[in-house]
C-alpha positions in Angstrom: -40.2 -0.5 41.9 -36.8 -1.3 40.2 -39.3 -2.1 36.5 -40.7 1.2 36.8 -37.7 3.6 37.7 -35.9 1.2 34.5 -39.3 2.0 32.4 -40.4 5.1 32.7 -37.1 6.8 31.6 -37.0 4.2 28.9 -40.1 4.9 27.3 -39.3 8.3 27.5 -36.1 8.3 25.4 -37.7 6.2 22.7 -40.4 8.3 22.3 -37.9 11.4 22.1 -35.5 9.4 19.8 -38.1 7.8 17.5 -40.6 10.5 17.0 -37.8 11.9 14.6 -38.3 8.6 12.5 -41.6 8.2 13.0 -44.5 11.0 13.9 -46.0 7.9 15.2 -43.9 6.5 17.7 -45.9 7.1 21.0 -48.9 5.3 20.2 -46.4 2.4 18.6 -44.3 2.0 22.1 -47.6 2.0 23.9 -48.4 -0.8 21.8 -45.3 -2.5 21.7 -45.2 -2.5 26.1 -49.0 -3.2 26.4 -48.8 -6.1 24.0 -45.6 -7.5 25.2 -46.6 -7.3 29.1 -49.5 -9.8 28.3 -47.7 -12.9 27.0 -45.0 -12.6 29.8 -47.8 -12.1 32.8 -49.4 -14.7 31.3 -46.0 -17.1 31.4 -45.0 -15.8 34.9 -49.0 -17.7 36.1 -48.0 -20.5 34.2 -44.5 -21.0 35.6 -44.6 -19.7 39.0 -46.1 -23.6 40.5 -42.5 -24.5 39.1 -39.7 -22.0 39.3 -39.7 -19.0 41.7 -36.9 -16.8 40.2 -38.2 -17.1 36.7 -41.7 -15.8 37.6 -39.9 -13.1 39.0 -38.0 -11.9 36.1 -40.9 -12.6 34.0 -43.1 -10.3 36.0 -40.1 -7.8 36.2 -40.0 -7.3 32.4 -43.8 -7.7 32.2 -44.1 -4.0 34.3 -40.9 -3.0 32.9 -43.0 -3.2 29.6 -46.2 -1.6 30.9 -43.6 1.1 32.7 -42.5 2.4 29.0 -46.3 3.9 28.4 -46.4 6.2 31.8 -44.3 9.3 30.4 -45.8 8.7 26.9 -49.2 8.6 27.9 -49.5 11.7 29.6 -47.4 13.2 27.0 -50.3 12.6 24.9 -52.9 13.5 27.2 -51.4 17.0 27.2 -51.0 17.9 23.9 -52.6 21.1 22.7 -53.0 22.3 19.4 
């Protein structure tokens, strides 16, 4: 709950802030959350036999990561031209 109300508004601003870089940005912080999320759900399986509150924060920033693409996403989806 805490990942998403953290990652939504997140990904929001650094679309809004980087699209003035970079006409590209949405599709690169999609990318960036998607292929961050993996390695850290992936080391939140591995460590959770052994430490409890790390596999928590790992899966916290894991779906904070996936979080950043909601606002973006449909951003995109509702672009007409």
């Amino acid at each position: 709950m805490l990942s998403g109300l953290i990652g939504v508004p997140t990904g929001m601003f650094l679309s809004t802030s980087l699209k003035k870089r970079n006409p590209r940005a949405d599709p690169l912080i999609c990318a960036f959350g998607l292929l961050t999320s993996t390695p850290l759900m992936f080391l939140a399986a591995v460590v959770a036999g052994y430490n409890e509150i790390a596999t928590y924060a790992l899966i916290f920033f894991a779906s904070l990561c996936l979080n950043l693409n909601w606002s973006i996403v449909a951003d995109m989806l509702l672009v007409s031209y």
